[in-house]
C-alpha positions in Angstrom: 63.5 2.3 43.3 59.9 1.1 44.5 58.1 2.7 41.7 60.0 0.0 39.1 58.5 -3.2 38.9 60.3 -6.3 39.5 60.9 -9.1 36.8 58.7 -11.6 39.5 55.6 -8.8 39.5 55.9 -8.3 35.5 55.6 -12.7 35.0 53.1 -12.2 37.4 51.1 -9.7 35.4 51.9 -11.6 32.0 50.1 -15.1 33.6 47.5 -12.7 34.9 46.7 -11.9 31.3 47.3 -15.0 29.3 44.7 -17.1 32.4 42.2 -14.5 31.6 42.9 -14.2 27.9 42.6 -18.6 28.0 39.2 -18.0 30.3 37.5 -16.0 27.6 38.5 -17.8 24.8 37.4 -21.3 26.9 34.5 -19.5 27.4 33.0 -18.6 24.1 33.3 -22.3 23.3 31.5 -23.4 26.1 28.5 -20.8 26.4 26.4 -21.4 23.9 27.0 -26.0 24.7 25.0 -25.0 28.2 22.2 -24.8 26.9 21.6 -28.0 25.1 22.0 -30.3 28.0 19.4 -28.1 30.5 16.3 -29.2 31.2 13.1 -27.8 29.9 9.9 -27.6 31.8 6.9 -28.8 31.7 5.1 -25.0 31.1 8.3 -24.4 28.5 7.3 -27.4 26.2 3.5 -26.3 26.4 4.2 -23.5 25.4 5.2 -24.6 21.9 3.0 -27.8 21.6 -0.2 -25.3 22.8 0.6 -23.1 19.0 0.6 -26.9 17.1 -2.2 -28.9 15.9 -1.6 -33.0 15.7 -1.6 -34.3 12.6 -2.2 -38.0 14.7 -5.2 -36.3 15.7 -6.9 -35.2 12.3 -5.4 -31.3 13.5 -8.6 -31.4 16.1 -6.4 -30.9 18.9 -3.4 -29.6 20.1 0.1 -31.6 20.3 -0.5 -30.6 24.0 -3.6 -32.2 24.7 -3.7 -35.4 21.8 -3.1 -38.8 23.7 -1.7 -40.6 19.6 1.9 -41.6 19.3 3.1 -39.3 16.7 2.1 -36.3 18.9 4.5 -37.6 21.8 7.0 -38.1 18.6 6.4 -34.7 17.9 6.6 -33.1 21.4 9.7 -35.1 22.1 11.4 -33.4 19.0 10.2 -30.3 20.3 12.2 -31.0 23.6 15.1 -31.3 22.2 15.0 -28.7 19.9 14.5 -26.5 22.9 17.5 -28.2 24.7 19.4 -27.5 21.5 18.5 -23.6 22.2 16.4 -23.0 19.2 13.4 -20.3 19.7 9.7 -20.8 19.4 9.6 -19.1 16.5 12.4 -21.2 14.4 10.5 -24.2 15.5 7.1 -23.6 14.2 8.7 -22.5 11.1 10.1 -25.6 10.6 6.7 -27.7 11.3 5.0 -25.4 8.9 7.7 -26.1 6.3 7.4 -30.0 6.8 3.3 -29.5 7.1 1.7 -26.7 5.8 0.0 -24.0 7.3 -2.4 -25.8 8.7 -0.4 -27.1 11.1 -0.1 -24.2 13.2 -3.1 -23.4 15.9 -2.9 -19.3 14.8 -1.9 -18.7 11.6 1.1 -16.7 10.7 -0.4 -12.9 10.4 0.2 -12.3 7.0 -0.9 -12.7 3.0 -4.6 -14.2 3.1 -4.0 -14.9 6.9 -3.8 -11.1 7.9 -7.1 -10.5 5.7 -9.1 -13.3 7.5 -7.4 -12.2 10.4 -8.4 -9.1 10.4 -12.5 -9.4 8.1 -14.4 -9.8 11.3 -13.1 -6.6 13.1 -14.0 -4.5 9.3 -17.2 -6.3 9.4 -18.1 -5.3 12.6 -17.4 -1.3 11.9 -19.1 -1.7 8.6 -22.6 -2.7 10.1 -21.9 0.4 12.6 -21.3 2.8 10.1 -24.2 1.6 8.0 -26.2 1.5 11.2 -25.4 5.3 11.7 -25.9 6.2 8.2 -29.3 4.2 8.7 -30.7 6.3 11.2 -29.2 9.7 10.6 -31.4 9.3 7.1 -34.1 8.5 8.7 -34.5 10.4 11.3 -33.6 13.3 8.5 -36.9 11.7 6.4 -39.0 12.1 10.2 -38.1 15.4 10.4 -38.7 16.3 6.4 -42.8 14.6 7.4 -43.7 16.5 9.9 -43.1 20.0 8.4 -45.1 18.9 5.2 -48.3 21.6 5.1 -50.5 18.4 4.7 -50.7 17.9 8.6 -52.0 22.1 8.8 -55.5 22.8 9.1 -56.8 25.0 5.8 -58.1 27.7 8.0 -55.1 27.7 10.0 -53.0 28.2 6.8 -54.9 31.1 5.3 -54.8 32.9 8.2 -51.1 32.7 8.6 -51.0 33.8 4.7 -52.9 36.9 5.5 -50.8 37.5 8.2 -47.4 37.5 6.4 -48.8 39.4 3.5 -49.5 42.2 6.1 -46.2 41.9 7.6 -44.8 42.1 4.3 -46.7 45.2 3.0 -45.6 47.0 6.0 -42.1 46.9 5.3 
């Protein structure tokens, strides 16, 4: 009977499954520890250290471009929170945590922040909506001057009178 399986193919099977049952398992533990010996890059780190002001530096400049020793303390805990896998985002968390606010080059978008983010953008439209307000009124005041009767001639304007008085006894 070729259809049966032999006791050699079903051991074979069974190994089969516990290797790749072992692989997966091995696997999960050893995933996420690749990532915290790779290397980071140059552009990687600058990335980060770009959105942080030094302290070392009186928070003029960047960690990125200040030459003081705490900022190289600082980008070197940067690196290896990046080799440890942790985003961009959890790390300049944690520097505002341990600094303030202040440390950070843009601040977060939100509370006060998100109103001084956004004032000189509302600003701007309010001066163009008072602009346009501005001239619709007074172009409206132009137009209201020049159909004042003071600009037409007397003569002009009694003989206009007459002529609408006939018009109107006509009817």
């Amino acid at each position: 009977m070729s259809f049966l399986k032999t006791d050699s193919a079903m051991n074979k099977n069974k190994i089969y499954k516990k290797g790749m049952y072992l692989f997966m398992i091995l696997s999960l533990f050893l995933i996420p520890n690749f990532s915290y010996g790779r290397e980071i890059s140059r552009m990687e780190l600058e990335e980060v250290t770009n959105l942080i002001m030094s302290p070392g530096c009186n928070y003029i400049y960047t960690l990125t471009n200040c030459p003081s020793a705490q900022a190289a303390q600082m980008k070197e805990l940067i690196k290896d929170r990046l080799k440890k896998g942790e985003s961009r985002e959890s790390i300049l968390a944690y520097f505002e945590d341990v600094y303030g606010p202040k440390i950070l080059a843009q601040p977060s978008k939100k509370g006060f922040y998100l109103i001084a983010w956004w004032f000189p953008y509302f600003l701007l439209l309010d001066v163009f909506i008072l602009a346009g307000v501005f001239l619709f009124l007074w172009r409206k005041r132009s137009r209201t001057k020049d159909m004042h009767s003071e600009d037409i001639n007397p003569e002009m304007e009694t003989l206009l009178e007459d002529e609408v008085r006939r018009e109107r006894e006509d009817e």
